[in-house]
N, C-alpha and C positions, 0 to 999 in steps of 0.2 A: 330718300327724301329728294325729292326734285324739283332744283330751285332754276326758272325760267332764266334764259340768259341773254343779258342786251352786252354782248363780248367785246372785250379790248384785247388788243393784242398782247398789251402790256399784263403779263401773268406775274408780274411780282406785287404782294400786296401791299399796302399804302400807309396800314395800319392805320386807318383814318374815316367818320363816319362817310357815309356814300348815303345820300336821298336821291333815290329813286322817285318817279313821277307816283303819286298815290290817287288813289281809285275805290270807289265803293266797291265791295264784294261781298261776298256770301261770308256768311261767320263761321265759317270752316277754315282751316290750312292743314291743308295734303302735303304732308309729308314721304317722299319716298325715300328708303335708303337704297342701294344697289350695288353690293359688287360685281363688277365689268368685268376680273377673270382677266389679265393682262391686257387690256383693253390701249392698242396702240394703231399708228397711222401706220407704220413700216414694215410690223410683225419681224423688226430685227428680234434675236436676242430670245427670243419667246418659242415655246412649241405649240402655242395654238396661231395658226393660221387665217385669218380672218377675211372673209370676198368684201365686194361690194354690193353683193346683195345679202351682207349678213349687219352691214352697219344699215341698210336700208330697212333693215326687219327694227333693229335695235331703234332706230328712229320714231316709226313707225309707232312702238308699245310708247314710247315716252311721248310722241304727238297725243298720242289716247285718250294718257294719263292725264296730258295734259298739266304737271304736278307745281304746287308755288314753291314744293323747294328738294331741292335732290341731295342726298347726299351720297356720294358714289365713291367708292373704295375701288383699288387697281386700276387705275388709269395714269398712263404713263405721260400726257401733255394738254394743255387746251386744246391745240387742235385736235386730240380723238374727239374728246368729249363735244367742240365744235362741231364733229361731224354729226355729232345726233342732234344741239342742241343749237339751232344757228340762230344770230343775234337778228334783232334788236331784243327776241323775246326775254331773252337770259343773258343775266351777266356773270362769269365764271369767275369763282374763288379758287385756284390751284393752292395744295400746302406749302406752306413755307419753306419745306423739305428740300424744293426742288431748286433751292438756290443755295443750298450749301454740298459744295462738290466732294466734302470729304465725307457727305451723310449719304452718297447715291450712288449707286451704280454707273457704268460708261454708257452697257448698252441698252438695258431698259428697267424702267421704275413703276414701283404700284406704291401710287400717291395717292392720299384722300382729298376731299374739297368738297366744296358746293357748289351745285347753278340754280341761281336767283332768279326768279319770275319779276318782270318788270312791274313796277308797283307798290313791292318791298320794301321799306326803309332800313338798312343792312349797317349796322359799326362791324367793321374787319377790324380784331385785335390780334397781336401775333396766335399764332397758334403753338399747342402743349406740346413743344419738342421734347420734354422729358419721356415721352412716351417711346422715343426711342432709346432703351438702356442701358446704358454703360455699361460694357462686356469686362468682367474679368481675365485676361488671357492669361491659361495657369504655365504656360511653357517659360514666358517672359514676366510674369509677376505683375504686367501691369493693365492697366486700367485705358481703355481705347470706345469710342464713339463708335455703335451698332451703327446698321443702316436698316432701323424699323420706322413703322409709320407713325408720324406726327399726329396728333388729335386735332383735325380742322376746328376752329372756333370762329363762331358767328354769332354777333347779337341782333335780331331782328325786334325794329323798333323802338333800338335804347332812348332814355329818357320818359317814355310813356309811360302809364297804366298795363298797356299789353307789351311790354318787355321780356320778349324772351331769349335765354342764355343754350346753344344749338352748339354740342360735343360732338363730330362725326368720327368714331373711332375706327380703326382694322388692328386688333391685340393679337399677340403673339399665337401662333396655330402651336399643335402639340398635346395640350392640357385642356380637353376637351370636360372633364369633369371628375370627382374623385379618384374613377375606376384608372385614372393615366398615374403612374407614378410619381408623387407629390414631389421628388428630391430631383426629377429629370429638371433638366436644362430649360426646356419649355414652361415648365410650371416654375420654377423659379422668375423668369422674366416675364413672367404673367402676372407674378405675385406683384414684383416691381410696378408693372403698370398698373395696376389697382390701388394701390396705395398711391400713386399719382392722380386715378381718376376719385378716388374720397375725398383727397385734397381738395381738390374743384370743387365736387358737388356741397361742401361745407364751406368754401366761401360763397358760393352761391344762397346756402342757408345762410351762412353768420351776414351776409347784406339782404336777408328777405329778396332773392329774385329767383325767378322762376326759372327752369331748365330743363331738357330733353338730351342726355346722352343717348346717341342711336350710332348702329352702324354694324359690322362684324364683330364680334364679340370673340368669336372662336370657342366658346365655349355651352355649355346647354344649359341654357338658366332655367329650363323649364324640366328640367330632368331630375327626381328624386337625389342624383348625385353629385346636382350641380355645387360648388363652393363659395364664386366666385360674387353673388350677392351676395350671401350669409354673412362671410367677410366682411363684404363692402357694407350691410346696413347694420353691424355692429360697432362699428366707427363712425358711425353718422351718427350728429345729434336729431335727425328726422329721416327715417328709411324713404332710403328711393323705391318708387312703384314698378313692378314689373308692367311694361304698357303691352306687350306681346304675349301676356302670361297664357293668353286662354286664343293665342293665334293658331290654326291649321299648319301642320309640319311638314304633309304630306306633300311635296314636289319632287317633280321629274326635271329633270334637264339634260340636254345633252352635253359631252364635255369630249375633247379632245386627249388620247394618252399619249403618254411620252413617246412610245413607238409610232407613231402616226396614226395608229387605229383609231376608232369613233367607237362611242360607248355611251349609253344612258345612263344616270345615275336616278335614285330615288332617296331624299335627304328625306328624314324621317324624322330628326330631330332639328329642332332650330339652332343656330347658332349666331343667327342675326336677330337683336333685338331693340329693343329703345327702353329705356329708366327716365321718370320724370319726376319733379314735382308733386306734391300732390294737389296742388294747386289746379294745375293744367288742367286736371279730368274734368268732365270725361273726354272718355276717350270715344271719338262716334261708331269708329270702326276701324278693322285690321285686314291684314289679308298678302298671303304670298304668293306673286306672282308664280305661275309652272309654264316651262318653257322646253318646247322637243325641239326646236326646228333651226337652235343659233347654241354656239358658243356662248354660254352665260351661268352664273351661278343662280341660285334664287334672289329674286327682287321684294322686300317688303314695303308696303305701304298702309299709311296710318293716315287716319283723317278725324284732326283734332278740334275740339269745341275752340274758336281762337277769333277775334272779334280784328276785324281789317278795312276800317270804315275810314274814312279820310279823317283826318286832326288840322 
């Protein structure tokens, strides 16, 4: 989801509504999510390497897209994300994550967030730090603060008619779907953050407002052995919609290996997806970005029936 950015330097959030200048548009909002794949200015700390003619390319698709709201997994500061996404157009939401030192690494972080298309009317409430889970250490018996990714949270146009509640997750990798061993370490802290994201999505229903969880999921909700909804809409008092149910899997991308070598990949199954409302639908259209020619994982982008007319 790619949210236009009019950038301040100041990357800690406000927790506070923010009006943006409002504008007639089209009764669409384009949503993209994308994880960036350590997406950093310095490439300390990382083994993918990145030129400046790879953030030129990265630029470039998201000029295209052109998107009202981004939501981007692995990006380690505003300034990467500045470099694709330069203000005034967008204003950048960084996680909250990145101001607590004892939740992040020294030398580089994969934070989630959003960038905002100018126009927006955006409330910034803290974001879902539970989603990073309290690790059991069994050597020492006790109980200590992970360093996983926070759930960026955005309300786009609180107070209104078209109020909507924007969950940009990246969940624990490992526990891809039943076939991965349900008692391993991964599927356990996946279970944990699910039951964090029910919680949400049921206040969301117990106040009647509308919502779109999107982002890396890590998991394949569209695979005969996924869980990971099942779970979640048996604990809801109204099942979330798969919005990606019936998206094309089929993407190439190139990716960097630990050894230094260059490698294609072909994902074949999704593991980025978006949960809504049922309110929200329809949904106009879907679609995953494939990308040969940069370091990137797949990009999704959704473009939702959503009314953005001046008030």
């Amino acid at each position: 989801m790619v949210l236009p950015q009019s950038l301040s330097k100041d990357t800690h959030k406000t927790h506070n509504k923010e009006r943006l200048p409002q504008s007639n548009q089209s009764s669409s909002l384009t949503l993209v999510s994308w994880n960036m794949q350590w997406l950093g200015v310095t490439n300390k700390g990382t083994f993918i390497t990145r030129t400046a003619s790879d953030f030129k390319q990265l630029a470039r698709i998201l000029a295209d897209l052109s998107p009202d709201i981004l939501a981007f997994q692995e990006v380690d500061s505003v300034s990467a994300i500045e470099a694709l996404l330069p203000s005034p157009k967008y204003k950048i939401y960084l996680s909250d994550r990145h101001t607590s030192q004892s939740e992040k690494f020294a030398s580089v972080n994969q934070y989630t967030g959003f960038a905002i298309k100018s126009g927006l009317a955006i409330d910034n409430p803290p974001d879902i730090k539970a989603l990073n889970v309290t690790l059991h250490t069994r050597k020492e018996h006790t109980r200590q603060a992970g360093k996983l990714r926070y759930g960026s949270y955005i309300i786009v146009r609180k107070g209104t008619k078209d109020e909507l509640h924007l969950l940009n997750v990246h969940l624990k990798a490992g526990c891809f779907s039943r076939q991965n061993k349900q008692s391993s370490r991964s599927c356990r802290i996946l279970k944990q953050q699910v039951s964090t994201i029910t919680m949400w999505i049921q206040q969301r229903l117990d106040n009647n407002e509308d919502y779109i969880v999107l982002g890396d999921f890590n998991h394949r909700l569209n695979s005969e052995h996924q869980w990971l909804l099942t779970s979640l809409n048996q604990r809801l008092s109204l099942p979330a919609i798969n919005l990606t149910e019936n998206t094309d899997a089929a993407c190439l991308a190139r990716y960097t290996k630990r050894d230094g070598g260059r490698g294609k990949r072909l994902y074949r199954s999704l593991v980025d997806h978006a949960l809504g409302s049922k309110k929200r639908l329809p949904i106009l259209s879907t679609h995953m970005g494939k990308f040969t020619s940069i370091n990137t994982q797949p990009m999704m982008s959704i473009n939702i029936s959503y009314p953005i007319t001046a008030h």
